[in-house]
One Martini backbone bead per residue (centre of mass of N, CA, C, O) as a GRO file, in nm:
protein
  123
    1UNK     BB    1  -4.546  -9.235   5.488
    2UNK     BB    2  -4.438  -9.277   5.800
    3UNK     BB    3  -4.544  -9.519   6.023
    4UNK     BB    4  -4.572  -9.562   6.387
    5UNK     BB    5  -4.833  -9.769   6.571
    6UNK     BB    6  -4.940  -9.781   6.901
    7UNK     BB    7  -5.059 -10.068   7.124
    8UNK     BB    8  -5.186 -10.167   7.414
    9UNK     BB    9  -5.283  -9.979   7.668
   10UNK     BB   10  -5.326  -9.962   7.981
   11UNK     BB   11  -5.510 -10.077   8.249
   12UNK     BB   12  -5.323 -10.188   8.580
   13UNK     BB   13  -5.212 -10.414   8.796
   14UNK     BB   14  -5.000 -10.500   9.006
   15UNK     BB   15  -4.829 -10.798   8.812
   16UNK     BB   16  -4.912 -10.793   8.549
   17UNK     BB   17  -5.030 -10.800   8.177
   18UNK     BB   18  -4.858 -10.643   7.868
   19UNK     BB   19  -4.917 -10.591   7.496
   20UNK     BB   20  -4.772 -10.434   7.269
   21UNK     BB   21  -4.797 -10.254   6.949
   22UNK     BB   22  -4.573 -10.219   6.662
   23UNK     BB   23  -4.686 -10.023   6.335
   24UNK     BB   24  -4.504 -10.072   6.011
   25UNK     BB   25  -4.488  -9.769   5.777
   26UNK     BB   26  -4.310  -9.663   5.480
   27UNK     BB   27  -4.064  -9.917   5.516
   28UNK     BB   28  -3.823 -10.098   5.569
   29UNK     BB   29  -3.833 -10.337   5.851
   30UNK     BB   30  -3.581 -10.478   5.813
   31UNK     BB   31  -3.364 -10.225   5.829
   32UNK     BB   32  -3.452 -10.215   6.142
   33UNK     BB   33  -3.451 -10.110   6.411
   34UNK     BB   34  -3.635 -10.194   6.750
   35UNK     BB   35  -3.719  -9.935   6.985
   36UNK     BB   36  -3.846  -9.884   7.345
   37UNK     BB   37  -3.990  -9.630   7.495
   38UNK     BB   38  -4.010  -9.374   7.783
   39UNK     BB   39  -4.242  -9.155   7.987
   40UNK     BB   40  -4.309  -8.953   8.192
   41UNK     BB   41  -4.424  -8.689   8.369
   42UNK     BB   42  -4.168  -8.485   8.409
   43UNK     BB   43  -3.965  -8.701   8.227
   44UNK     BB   44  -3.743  -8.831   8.126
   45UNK     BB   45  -3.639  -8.995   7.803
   46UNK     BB   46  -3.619  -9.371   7.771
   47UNK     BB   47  -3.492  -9.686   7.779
   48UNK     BB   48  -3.578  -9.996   7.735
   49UNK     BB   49  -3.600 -10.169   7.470
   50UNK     BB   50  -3.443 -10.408   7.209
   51UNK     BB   51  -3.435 -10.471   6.870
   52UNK     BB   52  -3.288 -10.589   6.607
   53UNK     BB   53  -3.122 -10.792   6.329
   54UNK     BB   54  -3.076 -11.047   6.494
   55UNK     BB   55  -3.099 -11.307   6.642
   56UNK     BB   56  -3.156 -11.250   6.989
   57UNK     BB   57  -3.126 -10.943   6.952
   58UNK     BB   58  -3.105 -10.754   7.272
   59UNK     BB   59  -3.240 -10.516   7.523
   60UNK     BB   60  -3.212 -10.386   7.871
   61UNK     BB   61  -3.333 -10.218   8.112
   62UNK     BB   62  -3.273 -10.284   8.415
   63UNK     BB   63  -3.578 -10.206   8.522
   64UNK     BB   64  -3.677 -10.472   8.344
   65UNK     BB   65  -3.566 -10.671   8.347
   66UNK     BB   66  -3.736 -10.963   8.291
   67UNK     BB   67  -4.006 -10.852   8.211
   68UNK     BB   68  -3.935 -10.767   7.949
   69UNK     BB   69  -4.011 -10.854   7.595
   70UNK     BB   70  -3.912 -10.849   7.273
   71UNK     BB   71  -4.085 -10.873   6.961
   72UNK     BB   72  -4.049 -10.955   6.583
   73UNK     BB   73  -4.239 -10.929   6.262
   74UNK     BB   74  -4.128 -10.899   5.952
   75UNK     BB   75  -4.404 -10.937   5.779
   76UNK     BB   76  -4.609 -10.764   5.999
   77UNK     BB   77  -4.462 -10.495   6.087
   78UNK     BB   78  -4.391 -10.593   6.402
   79UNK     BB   79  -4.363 -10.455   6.760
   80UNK     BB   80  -4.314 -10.597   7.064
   81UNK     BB   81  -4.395 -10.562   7.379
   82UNK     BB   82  -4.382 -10.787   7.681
   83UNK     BB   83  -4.542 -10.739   8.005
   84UNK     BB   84  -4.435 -10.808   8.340
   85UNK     BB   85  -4.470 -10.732   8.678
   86UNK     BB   86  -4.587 -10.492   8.726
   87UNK     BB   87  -4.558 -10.173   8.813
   88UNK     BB   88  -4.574  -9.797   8.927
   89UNK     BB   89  -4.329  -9.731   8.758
   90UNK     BB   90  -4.430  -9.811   8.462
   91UNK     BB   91  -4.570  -9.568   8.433
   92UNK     BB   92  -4.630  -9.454   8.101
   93UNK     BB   93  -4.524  -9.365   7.777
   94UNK     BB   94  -4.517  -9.563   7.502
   95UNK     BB   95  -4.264  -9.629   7.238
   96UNK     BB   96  -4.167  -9.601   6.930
   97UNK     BB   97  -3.834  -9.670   6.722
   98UNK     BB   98  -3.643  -9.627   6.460
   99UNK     BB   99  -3.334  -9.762   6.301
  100UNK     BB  100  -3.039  -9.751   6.095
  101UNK     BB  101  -2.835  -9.777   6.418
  102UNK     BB  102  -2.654 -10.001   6.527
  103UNK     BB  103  -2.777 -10.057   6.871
  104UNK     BB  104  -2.887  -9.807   6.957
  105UNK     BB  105  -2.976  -9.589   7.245
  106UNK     BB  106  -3.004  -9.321   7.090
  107UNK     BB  107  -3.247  -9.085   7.036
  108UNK     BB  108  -3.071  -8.951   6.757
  109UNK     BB  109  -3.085  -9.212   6.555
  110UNK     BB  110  -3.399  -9.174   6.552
  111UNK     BB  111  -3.607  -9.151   6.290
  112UNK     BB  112  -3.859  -9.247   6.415
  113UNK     BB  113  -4.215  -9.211   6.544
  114UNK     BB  114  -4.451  -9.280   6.786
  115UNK     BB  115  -4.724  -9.143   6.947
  116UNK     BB  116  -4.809  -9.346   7.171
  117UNK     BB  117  -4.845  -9.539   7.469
  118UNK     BB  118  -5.069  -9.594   7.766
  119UNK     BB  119  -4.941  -9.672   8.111
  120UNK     BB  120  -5.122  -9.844   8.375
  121UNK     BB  121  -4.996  -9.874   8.719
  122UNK     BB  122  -5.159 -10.010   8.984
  123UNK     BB  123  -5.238 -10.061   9.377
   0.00000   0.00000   0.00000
């Protein structure tokens, strides 16, 4: 069964910072981009940030850039977002999910998701 699951959520002040980690289990994980969504309550699932397949191939969401930054393990089949300067708009679940469609951010193309991981940033 594929599964991935998602930690490192919690609780921070504005300006902080944390780093997400996304284990993926029961798929080729170098075959697959990896890309991080989120949802607030009561708003639509959105785009955060994505790596795919290249060196340095990576991608942000115009409210996150320069924030937030994507990096990949492919031998311990994980995907991290590391994200700082936290504010609280960035309050929401954060998902990680997988695709073996180039370079989208269609989430129609993911094939897999995470359970999500709660991320609460306070001031």
């Amino acid at each position: 069964q594929v599964q991935l699951v998602e930690s490192g959520g919690g609780s921070v002040e504005a300006g902080g910072s944390l780093r997400l980690s996304c284990v993926a289990s029961g798929l080729t994980f170098v075959n697959y981009g990896m890309v991080w969504f989120r949802q607030a309550p009561g708003k639509e699932r959105e785009f955060v940030a994505a790596m795919w397949w290249s060196v340095g191939s990576t991608y942000a969401a115009d409210s996150v850039k320069g924030r937030f930054f994507v990096s990949r393990d492919n031998v311990k089949n994980t995907v991290y977002l590391q994200m700082s300067s936290l504010k609280s708009e960035d309050t929401a679940v954060y998902y990680c999910a997988a695709t073996l469609a180039r370079y989208s951010t269609d989430i129609r193309d993911y094939n897999y998701w995470g359970q999500g991981t709660q991320v609460t940033v306070s001031s």
